[in-house]
C-alpha positions as CSV (number, residue, x, y, z in Angstrom):
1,X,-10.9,3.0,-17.4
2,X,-7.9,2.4,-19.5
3,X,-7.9,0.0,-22.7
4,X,-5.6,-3.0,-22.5
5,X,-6.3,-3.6,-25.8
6,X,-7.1,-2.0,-29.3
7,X,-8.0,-3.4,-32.6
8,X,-11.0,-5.0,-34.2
9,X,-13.8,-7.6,-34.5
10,X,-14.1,-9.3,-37.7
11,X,-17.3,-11.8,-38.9
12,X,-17.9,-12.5,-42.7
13,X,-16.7,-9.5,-44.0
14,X,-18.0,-7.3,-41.2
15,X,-15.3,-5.2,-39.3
16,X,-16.1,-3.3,-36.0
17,X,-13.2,-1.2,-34.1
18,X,-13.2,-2.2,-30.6
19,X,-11.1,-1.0,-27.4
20,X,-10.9,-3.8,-24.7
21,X,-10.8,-3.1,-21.1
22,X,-11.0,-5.0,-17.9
23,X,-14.9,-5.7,-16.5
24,X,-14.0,-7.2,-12.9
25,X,-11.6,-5.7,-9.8
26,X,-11.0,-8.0,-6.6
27,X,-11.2,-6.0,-3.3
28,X,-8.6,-7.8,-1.5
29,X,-6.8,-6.4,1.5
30,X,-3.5,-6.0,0.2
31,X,-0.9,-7.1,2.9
32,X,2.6,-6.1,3.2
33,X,5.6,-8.2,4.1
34,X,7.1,-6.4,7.5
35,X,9.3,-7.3,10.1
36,X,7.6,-8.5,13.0
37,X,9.6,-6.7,15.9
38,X,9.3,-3.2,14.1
39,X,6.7,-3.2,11.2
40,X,9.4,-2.4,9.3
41,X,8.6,-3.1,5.2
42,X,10.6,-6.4,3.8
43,X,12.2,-5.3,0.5
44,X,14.0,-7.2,-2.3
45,X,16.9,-6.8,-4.6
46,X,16.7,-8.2,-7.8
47,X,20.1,-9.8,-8.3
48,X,21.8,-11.5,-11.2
49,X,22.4,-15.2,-10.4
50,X,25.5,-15.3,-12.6
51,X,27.2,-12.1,-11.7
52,X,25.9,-11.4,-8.4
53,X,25.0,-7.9,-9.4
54,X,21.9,-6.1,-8.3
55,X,19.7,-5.7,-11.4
56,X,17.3,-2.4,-13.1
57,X,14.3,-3.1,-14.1
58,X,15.2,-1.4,-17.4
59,X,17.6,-4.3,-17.9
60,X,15.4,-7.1,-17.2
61,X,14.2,-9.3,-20.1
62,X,12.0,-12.4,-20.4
63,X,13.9,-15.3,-20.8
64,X,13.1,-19.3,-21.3
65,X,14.7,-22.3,-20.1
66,X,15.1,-25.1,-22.4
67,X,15.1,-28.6,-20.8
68,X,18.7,-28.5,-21.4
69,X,19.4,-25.7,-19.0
70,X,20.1,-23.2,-21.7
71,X,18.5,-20.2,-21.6
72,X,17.0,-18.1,-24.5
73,X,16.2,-14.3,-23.8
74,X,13.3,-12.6,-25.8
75,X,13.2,-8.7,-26.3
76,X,10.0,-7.2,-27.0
77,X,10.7,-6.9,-31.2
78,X,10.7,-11.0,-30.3
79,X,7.3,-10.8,-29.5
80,X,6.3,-8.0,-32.1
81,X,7.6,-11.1,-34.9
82,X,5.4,-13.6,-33.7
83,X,3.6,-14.8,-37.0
84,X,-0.3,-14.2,-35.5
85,X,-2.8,-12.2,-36.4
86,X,-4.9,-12.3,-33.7
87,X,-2.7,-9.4,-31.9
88,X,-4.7,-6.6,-33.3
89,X,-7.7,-9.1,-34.6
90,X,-10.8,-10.8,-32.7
91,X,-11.9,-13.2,-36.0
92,X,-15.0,-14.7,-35.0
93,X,-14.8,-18.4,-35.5
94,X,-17.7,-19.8,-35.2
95,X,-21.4,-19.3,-33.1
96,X,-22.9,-21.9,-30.3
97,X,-25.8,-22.1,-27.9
98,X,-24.8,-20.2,-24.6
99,X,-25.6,-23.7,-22.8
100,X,-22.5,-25.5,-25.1
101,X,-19.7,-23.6,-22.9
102,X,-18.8,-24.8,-19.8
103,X,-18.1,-22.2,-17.2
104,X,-14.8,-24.1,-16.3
105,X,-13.4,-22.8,-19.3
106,X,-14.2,-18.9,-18.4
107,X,-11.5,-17.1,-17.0
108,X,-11.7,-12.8,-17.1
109,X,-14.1,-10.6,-18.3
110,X,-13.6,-7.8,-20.4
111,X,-15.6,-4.8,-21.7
112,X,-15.7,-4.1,-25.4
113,X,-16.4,-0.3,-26.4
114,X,-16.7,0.3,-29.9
115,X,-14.7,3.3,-31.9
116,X,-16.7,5.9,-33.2
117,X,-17.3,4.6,-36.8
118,X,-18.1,1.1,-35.6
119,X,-20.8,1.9,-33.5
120,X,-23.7,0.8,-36.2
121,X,-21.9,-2.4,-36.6
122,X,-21.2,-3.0,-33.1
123,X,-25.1,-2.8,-32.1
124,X,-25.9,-5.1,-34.8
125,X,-23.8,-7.7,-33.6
126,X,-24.4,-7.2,-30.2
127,X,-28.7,-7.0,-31.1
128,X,-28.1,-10.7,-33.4
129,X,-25.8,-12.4,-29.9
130,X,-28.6,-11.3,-28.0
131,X,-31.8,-12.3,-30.4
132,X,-30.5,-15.6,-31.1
133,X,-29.6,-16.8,-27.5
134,X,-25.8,-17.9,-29.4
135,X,-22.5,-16.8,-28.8
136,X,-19.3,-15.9,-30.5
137,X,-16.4,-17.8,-30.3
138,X,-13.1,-15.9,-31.0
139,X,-9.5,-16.1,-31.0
140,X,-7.4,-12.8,-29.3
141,X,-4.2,-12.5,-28.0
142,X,-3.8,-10.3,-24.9
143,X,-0.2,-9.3,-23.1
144,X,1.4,-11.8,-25.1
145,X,-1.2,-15.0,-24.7
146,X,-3.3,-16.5,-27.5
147,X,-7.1,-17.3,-25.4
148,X,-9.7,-18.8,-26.9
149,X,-12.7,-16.5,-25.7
150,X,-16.0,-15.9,-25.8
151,X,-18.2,-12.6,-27.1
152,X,-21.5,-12.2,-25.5
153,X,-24.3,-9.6,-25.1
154,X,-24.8,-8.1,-21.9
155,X,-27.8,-5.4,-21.6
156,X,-26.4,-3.2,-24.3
157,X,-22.2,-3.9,-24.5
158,X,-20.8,-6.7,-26.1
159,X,-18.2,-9.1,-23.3
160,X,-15.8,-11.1,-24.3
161,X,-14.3,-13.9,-21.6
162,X,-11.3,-15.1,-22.1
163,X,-11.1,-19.3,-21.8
164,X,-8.8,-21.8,-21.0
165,X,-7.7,-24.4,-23.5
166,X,-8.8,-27.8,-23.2
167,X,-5.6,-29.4,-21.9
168,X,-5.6,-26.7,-19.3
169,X,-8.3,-27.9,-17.8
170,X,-7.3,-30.7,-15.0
171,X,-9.1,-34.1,-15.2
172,X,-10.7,-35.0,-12.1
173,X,-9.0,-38.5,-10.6
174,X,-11.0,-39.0,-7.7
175,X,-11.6,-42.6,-6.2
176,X,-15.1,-42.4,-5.2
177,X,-15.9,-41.9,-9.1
178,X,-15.1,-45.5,-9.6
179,X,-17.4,-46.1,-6.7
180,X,-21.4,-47.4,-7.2
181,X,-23.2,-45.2,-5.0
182,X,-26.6,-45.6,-4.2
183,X,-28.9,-42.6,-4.0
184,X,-32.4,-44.0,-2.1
185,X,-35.8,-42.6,-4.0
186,X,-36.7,-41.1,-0.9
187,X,-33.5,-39.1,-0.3
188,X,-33.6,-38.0,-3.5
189,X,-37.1,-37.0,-3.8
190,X,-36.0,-35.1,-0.2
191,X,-33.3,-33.2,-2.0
192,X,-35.6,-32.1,-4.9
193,X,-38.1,-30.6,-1.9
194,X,-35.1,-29.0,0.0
195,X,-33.8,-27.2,-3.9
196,X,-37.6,-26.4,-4.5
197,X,-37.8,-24.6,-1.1
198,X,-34.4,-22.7,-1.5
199,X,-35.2,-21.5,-4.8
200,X,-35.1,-18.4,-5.7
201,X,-34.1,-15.6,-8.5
202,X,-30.4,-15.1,-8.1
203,X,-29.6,-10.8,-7.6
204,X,-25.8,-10.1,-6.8
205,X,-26.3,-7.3,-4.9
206,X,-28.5,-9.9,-2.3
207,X,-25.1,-10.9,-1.1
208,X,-22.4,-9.3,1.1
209,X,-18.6,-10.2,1.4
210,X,-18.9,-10.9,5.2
211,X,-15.0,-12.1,5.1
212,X,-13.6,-8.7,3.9
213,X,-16.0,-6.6,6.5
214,X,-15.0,-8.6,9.7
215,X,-11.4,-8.3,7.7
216,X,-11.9,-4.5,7.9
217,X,-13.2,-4.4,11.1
218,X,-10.6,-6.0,12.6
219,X,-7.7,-4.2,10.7
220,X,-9.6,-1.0,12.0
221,X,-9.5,-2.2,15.4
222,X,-5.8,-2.5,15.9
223,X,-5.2,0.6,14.0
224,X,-7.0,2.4,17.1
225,X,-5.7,-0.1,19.9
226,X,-9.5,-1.2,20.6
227,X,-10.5,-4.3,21.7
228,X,-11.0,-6.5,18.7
229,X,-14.6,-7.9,17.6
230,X,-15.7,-11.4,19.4
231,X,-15.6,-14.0,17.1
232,X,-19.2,-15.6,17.4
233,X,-19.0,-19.0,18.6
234,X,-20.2,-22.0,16.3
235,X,-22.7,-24.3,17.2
236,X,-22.0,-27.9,17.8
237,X,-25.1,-29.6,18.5
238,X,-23.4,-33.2,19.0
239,X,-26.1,-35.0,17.5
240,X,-25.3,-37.4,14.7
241,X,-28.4,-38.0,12.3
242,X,-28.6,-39.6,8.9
243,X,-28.5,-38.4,5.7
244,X,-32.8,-38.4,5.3
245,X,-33.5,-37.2,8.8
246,X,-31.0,-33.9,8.0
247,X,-32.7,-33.5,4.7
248,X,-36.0,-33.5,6.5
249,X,-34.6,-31.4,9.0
250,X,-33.0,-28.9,6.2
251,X,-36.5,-28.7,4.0
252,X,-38.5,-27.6,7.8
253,X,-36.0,-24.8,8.3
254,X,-36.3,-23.5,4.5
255,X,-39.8,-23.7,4.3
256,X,-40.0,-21.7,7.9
257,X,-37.6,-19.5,6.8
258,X,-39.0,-18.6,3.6
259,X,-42.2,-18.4,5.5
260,X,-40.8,-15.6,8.0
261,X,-38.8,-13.5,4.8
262,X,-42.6,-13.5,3.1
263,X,-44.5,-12.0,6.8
264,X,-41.7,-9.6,6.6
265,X,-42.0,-8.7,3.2
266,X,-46.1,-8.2,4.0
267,X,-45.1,-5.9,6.6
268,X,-42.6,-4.0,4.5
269,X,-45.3,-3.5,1.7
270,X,-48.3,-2.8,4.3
271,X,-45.6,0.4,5.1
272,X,-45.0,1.5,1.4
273,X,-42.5,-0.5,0.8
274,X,-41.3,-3.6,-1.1
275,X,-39.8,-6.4,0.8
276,X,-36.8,-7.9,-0.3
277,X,-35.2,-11.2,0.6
278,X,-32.4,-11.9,3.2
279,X,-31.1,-14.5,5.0
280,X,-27.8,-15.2,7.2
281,X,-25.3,-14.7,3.8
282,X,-27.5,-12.1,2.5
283,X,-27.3,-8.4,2.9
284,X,-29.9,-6.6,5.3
285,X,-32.3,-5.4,3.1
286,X,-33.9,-1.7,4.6
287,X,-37.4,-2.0,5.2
């Protein structure tokens, strides 16, 4: 992995050399723009609006418009100038409970690896986040954006999440919030039943990306001019029920299901080995 980032966490008067680098990679299928006749690749010239010229990327700057139509170009000793510290500096502002941050704020994830002489320091941070159940709010400024952000411990590394400010968060305007719904005891003591018999502990690798595999299937297909998969029909049943007869209907299959995934597992362990869950969005566990 390659740092994005280099300098160093402070708390109190406790420094601790860090190198940041990137935690999370999508797998997307990364599609081309192509001409549909030829599969021919679309590409674009990057031309000056004012002259009309086609422009290197070695003579591209950044440049802002002011609401006056004027526009004011920054080179990269702009950004160099920019009277912050928190560039090269990750200055721990204050601790909270875990539970105080609202995942709406988290954006990306980043590994922190300490430098060689920090290490002692690093562990004792990282050995306090994780004995006191708090975390460390910070300030950092990564490819030339201030976040607020997050440091964490996680099994022995220290994460920070970057976070969205508060007026970048949207406020929901949705009618049926001005609304007085009525919930009716029973349906709600339903819906606890139906949570209680979907519960479960929550393991990642339980759960498969079944987009991107019929994706790559199909991709795979046309690349050998094979018939493509069937897509599997869905099932319309027609029948309209209310809200308390699907919730009954709901907390029947769970409990059945969960009733089948625990015969299974018996069967597994009767052979040697341990069952593991699995249902329709969960990966096929080997028995």
């Amino acid at each position: 992995m390659r740092a994005v980032w280099r300098g160093a966490i402070s708390f109190g008067l406790v420094t601790i050399g860090v190198r940041l680098y990137t935690a999370t990679e999508e797998h997307d299928f990364r599609f081309h723009q192509v001409h549909r006749e030829d599969g021919g690749r679309i590409r674009y010239r990057r031309v000056c609006s004012v002259c009309g010229e086609e422009v290197a990327f070695a003579d591209i700057a950044k440049g802002y418009e002011l609401d006056d139509g004027r526009m004011v170009v920054m080179a990269d000793e702009d950004f160099d100038k920019l009277p912050i510290s928190t560039d090269h500096a990750i200055e721990v502002l204050e601790f909270v409970p875990a539970e105080e941050i609202d995942p709406i704020y988290l954006q990306r994830a980043y590994y922190l690896e300490p430098d060689k002489a920090a290490a002692r320091p690093y562990v004792l941070l990282r050995s306090a986040l994780e004995r006191s159940g708090q975390l460390a709010v910070v300030k950092i400024t990564v490819r030339q954006r201030e976040s607020l952000a997050m440091v964490r411990a996680h099994g022995d590394l220290l994460v920070l999440h970057t976070m969205l400010w508060p007026d970048e968060v949207r406020k929901p305007d949705f009618e049926f919030l001005d609304d007085d719904v009525e919930v009716r005891p029973q349906e709600l003591r339903m819906a606890a039943s139906l949570v209680e018999s979907m519960a479960g502990s929550f393991d990642p690798g339980d759960f498969s990306d079944d987009y991107t595999e019929a994706l790559q299937k199909v991709i795979a297909a046309k690349a050998e001019g094979a018939e493509l998969p069937a897509r599997p029909e869905s099932v319309d049943s027609g029948e309209v029920v209310d809200l308390m007869t699907a919730l009954e209907r709901s907390v029947e299959q769970a409990r059945s299901a969960r009733a089948g995934r625990g015969a299974a597992g018996r069967g597994s362990a009767g052979k040697g080995s341990a069952g593991r869950k699995s249902s329709v969005r969960k990966k096929a566990k080997p028995a």
